[in-house]
KOLGU-4560 file (N, C-alpha, C; in nm, 3 decimals, padded with zeros to 5 digits):
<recs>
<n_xx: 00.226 n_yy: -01.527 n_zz: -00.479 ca_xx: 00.247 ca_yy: -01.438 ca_zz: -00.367 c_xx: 00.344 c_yy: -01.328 c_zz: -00.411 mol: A seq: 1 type: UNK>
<n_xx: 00.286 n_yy: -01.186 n_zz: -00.353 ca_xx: 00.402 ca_yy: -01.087 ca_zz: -00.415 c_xx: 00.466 c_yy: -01.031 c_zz: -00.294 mol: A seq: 2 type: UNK>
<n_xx: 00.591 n_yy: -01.033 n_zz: -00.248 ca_xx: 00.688 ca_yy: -01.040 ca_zz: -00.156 c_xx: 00.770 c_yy: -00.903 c_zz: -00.160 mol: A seq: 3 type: UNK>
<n_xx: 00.757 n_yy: -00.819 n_zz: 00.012 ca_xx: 00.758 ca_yy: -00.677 ca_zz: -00.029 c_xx: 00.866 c_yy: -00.653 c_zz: 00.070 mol: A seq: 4 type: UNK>
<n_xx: 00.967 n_yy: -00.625 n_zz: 00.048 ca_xx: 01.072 ca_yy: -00.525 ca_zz: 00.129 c_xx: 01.055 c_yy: -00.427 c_zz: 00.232 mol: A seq: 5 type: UNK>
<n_xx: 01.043 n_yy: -00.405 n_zz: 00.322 ca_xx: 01.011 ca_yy: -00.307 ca_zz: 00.396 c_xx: 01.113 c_yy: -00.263 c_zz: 00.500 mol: A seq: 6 type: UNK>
<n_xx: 01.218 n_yy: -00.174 n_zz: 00.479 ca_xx: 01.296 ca_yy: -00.085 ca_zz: 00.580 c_xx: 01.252 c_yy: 00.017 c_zz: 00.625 mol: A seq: 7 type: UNK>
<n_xx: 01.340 n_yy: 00.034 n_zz: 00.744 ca_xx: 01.365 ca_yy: 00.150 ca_zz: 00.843 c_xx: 01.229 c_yy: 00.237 c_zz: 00.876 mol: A seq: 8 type: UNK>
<n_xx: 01.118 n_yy: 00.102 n_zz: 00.957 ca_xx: 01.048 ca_yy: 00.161 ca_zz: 01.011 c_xx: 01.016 c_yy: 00.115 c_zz: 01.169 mol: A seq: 9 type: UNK>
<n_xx: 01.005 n_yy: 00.176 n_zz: 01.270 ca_xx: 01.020 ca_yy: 00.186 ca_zz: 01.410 c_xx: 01.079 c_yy: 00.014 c_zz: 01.445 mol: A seq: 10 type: UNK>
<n_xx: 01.170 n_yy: 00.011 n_zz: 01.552 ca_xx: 01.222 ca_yy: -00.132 ca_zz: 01.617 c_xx: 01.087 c_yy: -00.152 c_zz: 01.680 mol: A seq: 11 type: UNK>
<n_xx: 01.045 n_yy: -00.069 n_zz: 01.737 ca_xx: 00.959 ca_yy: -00.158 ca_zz: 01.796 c_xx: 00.815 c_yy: -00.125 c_zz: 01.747 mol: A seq: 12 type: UNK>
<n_xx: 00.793 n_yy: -00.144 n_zz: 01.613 ca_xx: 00.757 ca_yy: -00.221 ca_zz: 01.528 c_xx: 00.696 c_yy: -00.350 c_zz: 01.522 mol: A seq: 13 type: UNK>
<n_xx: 00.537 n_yy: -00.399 n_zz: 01.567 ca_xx: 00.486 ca_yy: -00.565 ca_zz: 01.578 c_xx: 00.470 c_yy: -00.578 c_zz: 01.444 mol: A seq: 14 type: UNK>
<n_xx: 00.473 n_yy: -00.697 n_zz: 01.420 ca_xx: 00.438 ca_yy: -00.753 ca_zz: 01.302 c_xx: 00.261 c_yy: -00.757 c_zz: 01.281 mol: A seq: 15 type: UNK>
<n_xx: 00.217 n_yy: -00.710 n_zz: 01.401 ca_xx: 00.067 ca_yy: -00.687 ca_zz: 01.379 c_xx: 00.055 c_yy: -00.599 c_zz: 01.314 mol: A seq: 16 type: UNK>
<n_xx: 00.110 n_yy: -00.477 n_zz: 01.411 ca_xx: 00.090 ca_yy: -00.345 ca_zz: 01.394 c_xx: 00.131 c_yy: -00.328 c_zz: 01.176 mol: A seq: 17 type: UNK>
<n_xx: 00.228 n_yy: -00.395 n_zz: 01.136 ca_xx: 00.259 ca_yy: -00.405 ca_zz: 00.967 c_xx: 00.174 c_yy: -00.487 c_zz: 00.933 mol: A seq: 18 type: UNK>
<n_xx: 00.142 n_yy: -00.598 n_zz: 00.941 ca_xx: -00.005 ca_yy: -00.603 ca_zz: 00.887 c_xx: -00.110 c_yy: -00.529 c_zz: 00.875 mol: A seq: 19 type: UNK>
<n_xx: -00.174 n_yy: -00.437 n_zz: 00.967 ca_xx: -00.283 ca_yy: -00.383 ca_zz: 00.998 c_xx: -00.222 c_yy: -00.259 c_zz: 00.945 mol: A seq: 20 type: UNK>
<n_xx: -00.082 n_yy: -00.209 n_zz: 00.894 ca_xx: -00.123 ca_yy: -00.068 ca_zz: 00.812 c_xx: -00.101 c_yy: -00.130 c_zz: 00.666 mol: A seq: 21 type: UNK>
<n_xx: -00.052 n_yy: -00.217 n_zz: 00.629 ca_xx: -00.060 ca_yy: -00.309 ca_zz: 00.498 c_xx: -00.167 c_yy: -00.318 c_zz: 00.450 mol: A seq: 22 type: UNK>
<n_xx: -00.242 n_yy: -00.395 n_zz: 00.552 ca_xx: -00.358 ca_yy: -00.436 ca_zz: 00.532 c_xx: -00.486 c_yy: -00.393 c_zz: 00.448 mol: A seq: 23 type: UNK>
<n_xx: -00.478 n_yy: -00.265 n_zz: 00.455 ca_xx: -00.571 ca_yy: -00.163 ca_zz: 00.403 c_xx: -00.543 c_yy: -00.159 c_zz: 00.208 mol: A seq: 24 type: UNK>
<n_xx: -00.416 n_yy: -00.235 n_zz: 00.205 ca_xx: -00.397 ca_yy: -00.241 ca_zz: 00.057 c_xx: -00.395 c_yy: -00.346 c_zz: -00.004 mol: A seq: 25 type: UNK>
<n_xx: -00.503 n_yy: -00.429 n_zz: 00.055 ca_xx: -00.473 ca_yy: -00.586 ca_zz: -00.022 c_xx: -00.477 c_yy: -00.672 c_zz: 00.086 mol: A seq: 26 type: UNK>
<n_xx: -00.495 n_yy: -00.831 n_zz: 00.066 ca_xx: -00.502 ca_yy: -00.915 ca_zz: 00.147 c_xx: -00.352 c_yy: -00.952 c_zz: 00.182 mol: A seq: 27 type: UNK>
<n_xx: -00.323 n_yy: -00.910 n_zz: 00.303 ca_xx: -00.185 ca_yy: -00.934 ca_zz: 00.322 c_xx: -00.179 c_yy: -01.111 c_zz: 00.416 mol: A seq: 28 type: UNK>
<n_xx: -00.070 n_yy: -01.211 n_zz: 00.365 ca_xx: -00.056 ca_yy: -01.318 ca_zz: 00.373 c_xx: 00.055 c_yy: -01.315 c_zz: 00.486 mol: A seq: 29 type: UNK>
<n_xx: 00.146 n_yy: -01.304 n_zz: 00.491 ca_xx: 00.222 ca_yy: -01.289 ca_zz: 00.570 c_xx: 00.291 c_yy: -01.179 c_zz: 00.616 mol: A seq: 30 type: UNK>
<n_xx: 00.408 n_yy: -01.130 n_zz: 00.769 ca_xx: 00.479 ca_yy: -01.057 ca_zz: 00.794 c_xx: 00.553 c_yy: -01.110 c_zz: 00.866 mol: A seq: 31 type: UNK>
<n_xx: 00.719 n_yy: -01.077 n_zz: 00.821 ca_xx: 00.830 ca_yy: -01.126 ca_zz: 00.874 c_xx: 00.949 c_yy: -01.042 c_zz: 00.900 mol: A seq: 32 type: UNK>
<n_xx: 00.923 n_yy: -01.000 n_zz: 01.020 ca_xx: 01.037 ca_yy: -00.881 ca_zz: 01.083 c_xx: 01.168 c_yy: -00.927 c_zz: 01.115 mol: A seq: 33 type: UNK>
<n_xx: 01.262 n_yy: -00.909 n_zz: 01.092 ca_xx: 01.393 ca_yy: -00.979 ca_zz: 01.069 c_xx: 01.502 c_yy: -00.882 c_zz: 01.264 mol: A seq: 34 type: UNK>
<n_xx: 01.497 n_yy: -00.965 n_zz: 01.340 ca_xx: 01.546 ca_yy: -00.988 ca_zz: 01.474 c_xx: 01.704 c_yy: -01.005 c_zz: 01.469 mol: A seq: 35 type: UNK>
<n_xx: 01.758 n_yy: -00.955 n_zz: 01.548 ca_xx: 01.891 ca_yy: -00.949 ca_zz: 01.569 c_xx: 01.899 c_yy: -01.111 c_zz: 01.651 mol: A seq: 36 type: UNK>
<n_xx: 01.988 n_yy: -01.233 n_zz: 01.632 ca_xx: 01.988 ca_yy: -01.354 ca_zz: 01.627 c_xx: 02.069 c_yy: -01.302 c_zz: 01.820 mol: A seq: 37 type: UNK>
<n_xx: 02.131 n_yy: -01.212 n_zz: 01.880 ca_xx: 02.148 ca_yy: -01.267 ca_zz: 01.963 c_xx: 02.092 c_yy: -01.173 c_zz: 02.083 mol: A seq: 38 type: UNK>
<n_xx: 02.005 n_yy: -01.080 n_zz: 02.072 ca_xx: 01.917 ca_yy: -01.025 ca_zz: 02.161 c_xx: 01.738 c_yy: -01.026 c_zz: 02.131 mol: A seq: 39 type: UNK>
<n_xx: 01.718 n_yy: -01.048 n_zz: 02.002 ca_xx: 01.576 ca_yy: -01.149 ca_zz: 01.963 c_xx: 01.505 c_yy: -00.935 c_zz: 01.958 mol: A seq: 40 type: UNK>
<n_xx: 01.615 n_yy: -00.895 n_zz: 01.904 ca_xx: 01.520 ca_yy: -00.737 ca_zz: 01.900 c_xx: 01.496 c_yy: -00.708 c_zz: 01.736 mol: A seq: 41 type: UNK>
<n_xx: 01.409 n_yy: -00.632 n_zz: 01.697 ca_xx: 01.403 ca_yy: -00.596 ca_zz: 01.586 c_xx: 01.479 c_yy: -00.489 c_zz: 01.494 mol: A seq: 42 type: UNK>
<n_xx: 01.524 n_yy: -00.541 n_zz: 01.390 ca_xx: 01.649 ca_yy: -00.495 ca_zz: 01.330 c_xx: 01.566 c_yy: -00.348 c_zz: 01.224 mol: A seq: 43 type: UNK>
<n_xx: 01.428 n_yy: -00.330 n_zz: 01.232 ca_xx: 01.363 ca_yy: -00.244 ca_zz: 01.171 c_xx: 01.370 c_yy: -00.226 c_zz: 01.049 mol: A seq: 44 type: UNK>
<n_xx: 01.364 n_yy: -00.373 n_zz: 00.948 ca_xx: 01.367 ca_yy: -00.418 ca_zz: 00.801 c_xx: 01.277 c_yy: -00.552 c_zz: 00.857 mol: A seq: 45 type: UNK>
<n_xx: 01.164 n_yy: -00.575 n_zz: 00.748 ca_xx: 01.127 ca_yy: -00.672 ca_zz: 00.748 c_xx: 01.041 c_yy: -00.697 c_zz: 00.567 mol: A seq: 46 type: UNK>
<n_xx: 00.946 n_yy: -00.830 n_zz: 00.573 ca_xx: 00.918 ca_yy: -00.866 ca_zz: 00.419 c_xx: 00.755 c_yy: -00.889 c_zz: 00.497 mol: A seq: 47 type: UNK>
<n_xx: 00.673 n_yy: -00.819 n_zz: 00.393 ca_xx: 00.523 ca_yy: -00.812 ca_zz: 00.379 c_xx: 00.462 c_yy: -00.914 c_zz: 00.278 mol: A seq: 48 type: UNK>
<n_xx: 00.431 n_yy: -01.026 n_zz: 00.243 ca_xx: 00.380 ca_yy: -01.054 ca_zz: 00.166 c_xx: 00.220 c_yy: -01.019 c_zz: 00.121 mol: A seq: 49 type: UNK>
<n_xx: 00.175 n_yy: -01.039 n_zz: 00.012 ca_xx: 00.058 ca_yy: -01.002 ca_zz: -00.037 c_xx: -00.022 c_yy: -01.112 c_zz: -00.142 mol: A seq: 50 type: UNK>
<n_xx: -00.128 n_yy: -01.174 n_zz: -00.089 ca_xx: -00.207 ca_yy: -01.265 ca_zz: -00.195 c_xx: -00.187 c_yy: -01.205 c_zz: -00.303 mol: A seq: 51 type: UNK>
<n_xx: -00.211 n_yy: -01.054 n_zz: -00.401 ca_xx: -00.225 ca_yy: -01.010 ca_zz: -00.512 c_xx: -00.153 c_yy: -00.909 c_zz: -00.550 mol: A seq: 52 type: UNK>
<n_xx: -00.104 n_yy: -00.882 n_zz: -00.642 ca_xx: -00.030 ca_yy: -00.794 ca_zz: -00.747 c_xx: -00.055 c_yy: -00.651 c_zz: -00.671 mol: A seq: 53 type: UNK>
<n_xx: -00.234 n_yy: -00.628 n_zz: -00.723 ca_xx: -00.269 ca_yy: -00.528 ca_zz: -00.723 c_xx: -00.236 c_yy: -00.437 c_zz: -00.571 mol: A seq: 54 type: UNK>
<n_xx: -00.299 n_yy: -00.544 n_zz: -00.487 ca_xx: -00.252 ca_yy: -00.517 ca_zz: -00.337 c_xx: -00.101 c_yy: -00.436 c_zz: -00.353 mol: A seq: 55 type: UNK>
<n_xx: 00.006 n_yy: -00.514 n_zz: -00.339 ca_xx: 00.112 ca_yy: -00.522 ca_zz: -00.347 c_xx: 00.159 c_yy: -00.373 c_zz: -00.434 mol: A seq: 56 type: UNK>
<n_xx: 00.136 n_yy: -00.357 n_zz: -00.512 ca_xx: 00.180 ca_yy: -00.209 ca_zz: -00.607 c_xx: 00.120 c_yy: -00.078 c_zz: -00.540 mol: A seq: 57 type: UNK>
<n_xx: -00.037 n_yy: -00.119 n_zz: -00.491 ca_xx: -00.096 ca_yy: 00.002 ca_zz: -00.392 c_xx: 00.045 c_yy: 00.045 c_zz: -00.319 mol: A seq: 58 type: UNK>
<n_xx: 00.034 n_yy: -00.079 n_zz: -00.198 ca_xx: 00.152 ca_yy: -00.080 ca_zz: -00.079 c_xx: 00.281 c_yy: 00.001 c_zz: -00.133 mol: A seq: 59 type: UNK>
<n_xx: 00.367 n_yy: -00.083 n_zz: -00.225 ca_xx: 00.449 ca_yy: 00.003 ca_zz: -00.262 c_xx: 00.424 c_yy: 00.168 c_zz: -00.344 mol: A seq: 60 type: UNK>
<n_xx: 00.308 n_yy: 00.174 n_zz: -00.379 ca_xx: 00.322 ca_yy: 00.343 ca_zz: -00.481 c_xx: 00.312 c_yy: 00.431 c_zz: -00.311 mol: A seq: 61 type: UNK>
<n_xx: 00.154 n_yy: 00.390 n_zz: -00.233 ca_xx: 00.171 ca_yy: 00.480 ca_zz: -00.118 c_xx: 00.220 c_yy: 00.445 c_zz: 00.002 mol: A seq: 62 type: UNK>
<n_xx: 00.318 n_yy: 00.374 n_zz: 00.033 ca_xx: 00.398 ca_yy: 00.349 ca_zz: 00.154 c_xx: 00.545 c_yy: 00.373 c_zz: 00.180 mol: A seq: 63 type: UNK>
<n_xx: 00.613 n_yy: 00.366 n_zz: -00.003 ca_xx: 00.727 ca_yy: 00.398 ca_zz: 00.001 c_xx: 00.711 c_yy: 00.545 c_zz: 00.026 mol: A seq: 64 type: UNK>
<n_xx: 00.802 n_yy: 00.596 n_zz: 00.143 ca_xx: 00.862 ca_yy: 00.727 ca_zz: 00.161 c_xx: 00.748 c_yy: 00.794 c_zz: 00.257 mol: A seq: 65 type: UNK>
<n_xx: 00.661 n_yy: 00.689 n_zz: 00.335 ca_xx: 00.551 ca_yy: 00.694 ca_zz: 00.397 c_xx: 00.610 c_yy: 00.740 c_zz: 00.553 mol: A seq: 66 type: UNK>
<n_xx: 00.621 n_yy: 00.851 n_zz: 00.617 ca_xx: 00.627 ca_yy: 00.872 ca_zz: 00.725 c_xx: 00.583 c_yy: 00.831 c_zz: 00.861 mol: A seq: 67 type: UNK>
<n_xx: 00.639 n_yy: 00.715 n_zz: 00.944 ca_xx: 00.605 ca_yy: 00.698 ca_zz: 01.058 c_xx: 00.652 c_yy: 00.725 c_zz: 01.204 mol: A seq: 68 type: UNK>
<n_xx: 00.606 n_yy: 00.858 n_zz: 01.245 ca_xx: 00.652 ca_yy: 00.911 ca_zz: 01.363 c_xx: 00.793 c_yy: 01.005 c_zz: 01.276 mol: A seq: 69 type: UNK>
<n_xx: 00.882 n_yy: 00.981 n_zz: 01.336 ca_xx: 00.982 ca_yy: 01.091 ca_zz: 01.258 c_xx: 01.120 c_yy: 00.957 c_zz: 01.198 mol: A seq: 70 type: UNK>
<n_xx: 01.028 n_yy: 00.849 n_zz: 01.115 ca_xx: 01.154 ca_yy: 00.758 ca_zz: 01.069 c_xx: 01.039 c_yy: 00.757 c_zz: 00.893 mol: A seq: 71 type: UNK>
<n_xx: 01.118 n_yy: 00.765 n_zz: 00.806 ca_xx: 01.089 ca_yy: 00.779 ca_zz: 00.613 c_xx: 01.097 c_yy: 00.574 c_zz: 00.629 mol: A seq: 72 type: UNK>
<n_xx: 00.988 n_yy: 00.559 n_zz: 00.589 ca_xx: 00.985 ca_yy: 00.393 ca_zz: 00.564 c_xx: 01.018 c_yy: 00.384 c_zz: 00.409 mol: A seq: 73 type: UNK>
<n_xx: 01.115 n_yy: 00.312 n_zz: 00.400 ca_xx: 01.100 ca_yy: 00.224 ca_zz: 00.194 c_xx: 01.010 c_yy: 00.119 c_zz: 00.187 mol: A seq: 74 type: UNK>
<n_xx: 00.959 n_yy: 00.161 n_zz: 00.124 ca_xx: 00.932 ca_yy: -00.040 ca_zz: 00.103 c_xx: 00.972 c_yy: -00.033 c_zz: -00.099 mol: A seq: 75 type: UNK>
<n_xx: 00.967 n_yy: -00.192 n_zz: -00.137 ca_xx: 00.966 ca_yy: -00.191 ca_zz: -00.268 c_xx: 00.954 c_yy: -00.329 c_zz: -00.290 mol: A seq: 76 type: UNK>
<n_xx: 00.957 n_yy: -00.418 n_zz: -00.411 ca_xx: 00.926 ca_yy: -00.530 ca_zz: -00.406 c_xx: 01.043 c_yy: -00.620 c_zz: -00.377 mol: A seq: 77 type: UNK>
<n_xx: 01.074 n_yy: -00.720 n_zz: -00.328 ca_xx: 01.170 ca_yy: -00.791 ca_zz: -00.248 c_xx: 01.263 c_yy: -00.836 c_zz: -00.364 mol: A seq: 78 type: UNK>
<n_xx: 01.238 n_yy: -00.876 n_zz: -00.500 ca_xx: 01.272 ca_yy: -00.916 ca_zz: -00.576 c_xx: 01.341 c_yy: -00.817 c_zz: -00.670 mol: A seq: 79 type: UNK>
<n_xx: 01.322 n_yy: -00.669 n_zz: -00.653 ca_xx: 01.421 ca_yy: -00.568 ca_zz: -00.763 c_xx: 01.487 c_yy: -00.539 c_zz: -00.665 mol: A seq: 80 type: UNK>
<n_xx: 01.611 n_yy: -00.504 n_zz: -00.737 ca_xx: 01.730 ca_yy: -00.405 ca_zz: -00.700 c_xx: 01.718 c_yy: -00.257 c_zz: -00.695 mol: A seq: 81 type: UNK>
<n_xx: 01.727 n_yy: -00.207 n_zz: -00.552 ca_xx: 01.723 ca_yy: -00.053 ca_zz: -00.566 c_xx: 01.886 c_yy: -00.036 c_zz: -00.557 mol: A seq: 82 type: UNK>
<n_xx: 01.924 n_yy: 00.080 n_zz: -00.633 ca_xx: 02.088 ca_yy: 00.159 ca_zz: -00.648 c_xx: 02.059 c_yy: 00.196 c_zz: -00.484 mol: A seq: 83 type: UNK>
<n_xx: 02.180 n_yy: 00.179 n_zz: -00.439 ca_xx: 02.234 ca_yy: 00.268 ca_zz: -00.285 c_xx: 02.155 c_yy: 00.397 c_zz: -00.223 mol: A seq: 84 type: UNK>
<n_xx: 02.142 n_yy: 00.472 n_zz: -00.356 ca_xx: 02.089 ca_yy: 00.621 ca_zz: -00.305 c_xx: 01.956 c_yy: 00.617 c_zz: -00.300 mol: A seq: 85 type: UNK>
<n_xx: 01.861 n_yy: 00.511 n_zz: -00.356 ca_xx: 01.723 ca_yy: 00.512 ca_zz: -00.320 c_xx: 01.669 c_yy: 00.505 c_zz: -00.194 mol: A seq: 86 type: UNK>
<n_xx: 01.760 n_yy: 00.402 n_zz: -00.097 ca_xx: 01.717 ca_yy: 00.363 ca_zz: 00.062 c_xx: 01.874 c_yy: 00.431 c_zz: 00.121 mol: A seq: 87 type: UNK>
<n_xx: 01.765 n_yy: 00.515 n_zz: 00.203 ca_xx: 01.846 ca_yy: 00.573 ca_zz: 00.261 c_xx: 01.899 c_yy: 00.563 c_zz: 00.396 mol: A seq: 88 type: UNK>
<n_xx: 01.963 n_yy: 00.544 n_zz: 00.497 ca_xx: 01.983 ca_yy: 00.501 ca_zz: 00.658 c_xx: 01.863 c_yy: 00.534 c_zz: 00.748 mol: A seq: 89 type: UNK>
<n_xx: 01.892 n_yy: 00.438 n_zz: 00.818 ca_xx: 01.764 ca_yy: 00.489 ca_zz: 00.927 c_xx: 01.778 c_yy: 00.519 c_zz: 00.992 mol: A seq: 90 type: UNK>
<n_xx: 01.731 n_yy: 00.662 n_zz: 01.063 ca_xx: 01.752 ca_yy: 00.745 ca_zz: 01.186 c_xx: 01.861 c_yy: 00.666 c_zz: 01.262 mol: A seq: 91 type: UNK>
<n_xx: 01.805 n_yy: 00.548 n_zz: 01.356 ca_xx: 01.868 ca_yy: 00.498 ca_zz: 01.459 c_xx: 01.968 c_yy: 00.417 c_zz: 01.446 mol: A seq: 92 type: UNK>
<n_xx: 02.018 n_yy: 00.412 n_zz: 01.346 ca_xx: 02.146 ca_yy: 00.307 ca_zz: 01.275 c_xx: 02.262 c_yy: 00.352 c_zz: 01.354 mol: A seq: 93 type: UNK>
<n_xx: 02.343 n_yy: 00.271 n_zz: 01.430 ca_xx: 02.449 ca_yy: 00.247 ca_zz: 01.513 c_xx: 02.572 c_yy: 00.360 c_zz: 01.355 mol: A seq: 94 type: UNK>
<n_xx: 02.647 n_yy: 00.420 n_zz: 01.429 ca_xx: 02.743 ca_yy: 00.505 ca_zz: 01.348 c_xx: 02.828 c_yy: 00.403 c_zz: 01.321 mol: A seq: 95 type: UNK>
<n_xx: 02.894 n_yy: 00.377 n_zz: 01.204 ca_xx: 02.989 ca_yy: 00.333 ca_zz: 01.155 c_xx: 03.091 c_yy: 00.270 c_zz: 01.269 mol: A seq: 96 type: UNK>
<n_xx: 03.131 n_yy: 00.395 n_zz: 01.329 ca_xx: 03.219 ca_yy: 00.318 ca_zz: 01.480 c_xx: 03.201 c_yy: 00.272 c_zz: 01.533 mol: A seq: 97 type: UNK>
<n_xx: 03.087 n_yy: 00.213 n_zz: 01.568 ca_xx: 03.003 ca_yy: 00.090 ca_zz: 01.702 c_xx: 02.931 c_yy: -00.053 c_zz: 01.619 mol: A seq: 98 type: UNK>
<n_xx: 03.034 n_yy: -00.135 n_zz: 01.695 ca_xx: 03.043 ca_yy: -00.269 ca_zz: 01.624 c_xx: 02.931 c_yy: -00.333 c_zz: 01.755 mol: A seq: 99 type: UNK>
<n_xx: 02.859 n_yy: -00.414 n_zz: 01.746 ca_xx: 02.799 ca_yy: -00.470 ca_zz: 01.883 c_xx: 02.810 c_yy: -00.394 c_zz: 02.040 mol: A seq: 100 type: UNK>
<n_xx: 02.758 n_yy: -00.301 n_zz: 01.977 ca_xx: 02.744 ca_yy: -00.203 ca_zz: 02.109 c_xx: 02.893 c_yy: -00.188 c_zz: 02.166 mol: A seq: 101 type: UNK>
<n_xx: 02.993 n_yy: -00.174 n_zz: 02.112 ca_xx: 03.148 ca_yy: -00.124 ca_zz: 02.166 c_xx: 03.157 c_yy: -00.044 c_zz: 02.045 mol: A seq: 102 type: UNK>
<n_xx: 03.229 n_yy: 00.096 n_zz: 02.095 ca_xx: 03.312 ca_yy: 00.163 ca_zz: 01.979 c_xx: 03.429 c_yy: 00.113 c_zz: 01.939 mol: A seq: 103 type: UNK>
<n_xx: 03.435 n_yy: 00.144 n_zz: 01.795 ca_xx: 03.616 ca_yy: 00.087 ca_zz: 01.768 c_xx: 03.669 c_yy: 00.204 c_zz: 01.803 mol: A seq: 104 type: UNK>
<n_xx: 03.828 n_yy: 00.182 n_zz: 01.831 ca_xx: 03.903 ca_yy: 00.273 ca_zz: 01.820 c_xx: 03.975 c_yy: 00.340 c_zz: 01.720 mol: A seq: 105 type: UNK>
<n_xx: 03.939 n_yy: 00.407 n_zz: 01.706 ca_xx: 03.998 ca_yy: 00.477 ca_zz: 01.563 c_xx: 04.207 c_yy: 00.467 c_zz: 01.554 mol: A seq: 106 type: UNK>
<n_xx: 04.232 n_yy: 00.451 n_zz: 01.403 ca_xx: 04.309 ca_yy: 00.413 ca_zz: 01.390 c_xx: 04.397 c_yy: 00.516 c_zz: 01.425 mol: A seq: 107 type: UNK>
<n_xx: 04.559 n_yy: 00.506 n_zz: 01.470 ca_xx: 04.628 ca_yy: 00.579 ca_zz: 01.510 c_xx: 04.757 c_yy: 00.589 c_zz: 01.396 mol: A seq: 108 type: UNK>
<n_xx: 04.754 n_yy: 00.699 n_zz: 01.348 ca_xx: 04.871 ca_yy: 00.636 ca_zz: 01.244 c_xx: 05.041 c_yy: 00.696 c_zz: 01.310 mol: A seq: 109 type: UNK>
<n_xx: 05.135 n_yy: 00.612 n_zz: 01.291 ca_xx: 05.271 ca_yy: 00.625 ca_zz: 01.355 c_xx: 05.380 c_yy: 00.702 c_zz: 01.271 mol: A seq: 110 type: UNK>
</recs>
C-alpha cells in the first residue's frame, strides 16, 4: 500500500468527495481525514492510500499544488520529509494568537 499525505484542502472536505478526485489516479484503498478530537470537525489534512505505486506518483506529480476553490492542496507521500517551505499554511489556519477559539493576550512588558 502506498500512503499519501494530503493538506490544506477544504474542512469540509468528505472523505468521499477525496476518494472520487483520487480516484481517477489509481485504485484508491483507503481515506482518512484527521478530525479535531473535541468538536469531531475536519482539521483539513488527511492520508489517501493507494493499492499501487503507479497510482500513487500520478496523485502526487498532478495534485500537489492542485487548486481547490481558492485553497493550494499538497499532497506528497506520507513517508518523506518535506523542509518547512514546501507546505505552506492554509488559508483558514487560526493566527498564531487564537489558542481553541480564545485569543491570547499579548504580552505586556513592565
Amino acid at each position: 500500500m502506498y500512503k499519501l499525505f494530503v493538506v490544506c484542502f477544504s474542512r469540509e472536505t468528505t472523505e468521499k468527495e477525496l476518494t472520487n478526485l483520487f480516484g481517477e489516479f489509481g485504485d484508491v484503498v483507503s481515506v482518512r481525514i484527521i478530525t479535531d478530537q473535541e468538536t469531531g470537525l475536519s482539521k483539513g489534512y488527511g492520508f489517501v492510500n493507494f493499492a499501487d505505486q503507479a497510482g500513487a506518483r500520478l496523485a502526487v506529480r498532478d495534485m500537489d499544488g492542485h487548486v481547490q476553490g481558492d485553497r493550494t492542496v499538497y499532497v506528497r507521500f506520507a513517508d518523506q520529509q518535506s523542509p518547512p517551505q514546501q507546505i505552506q499554511p492554509c488559508h483558514d489556519q487560526p493566527s498564531e494568537n487564537v489558542i481553541s477559539g480564545r485569543k491570547k493576550r499579548p504580552r505586556i512588558s513592565r
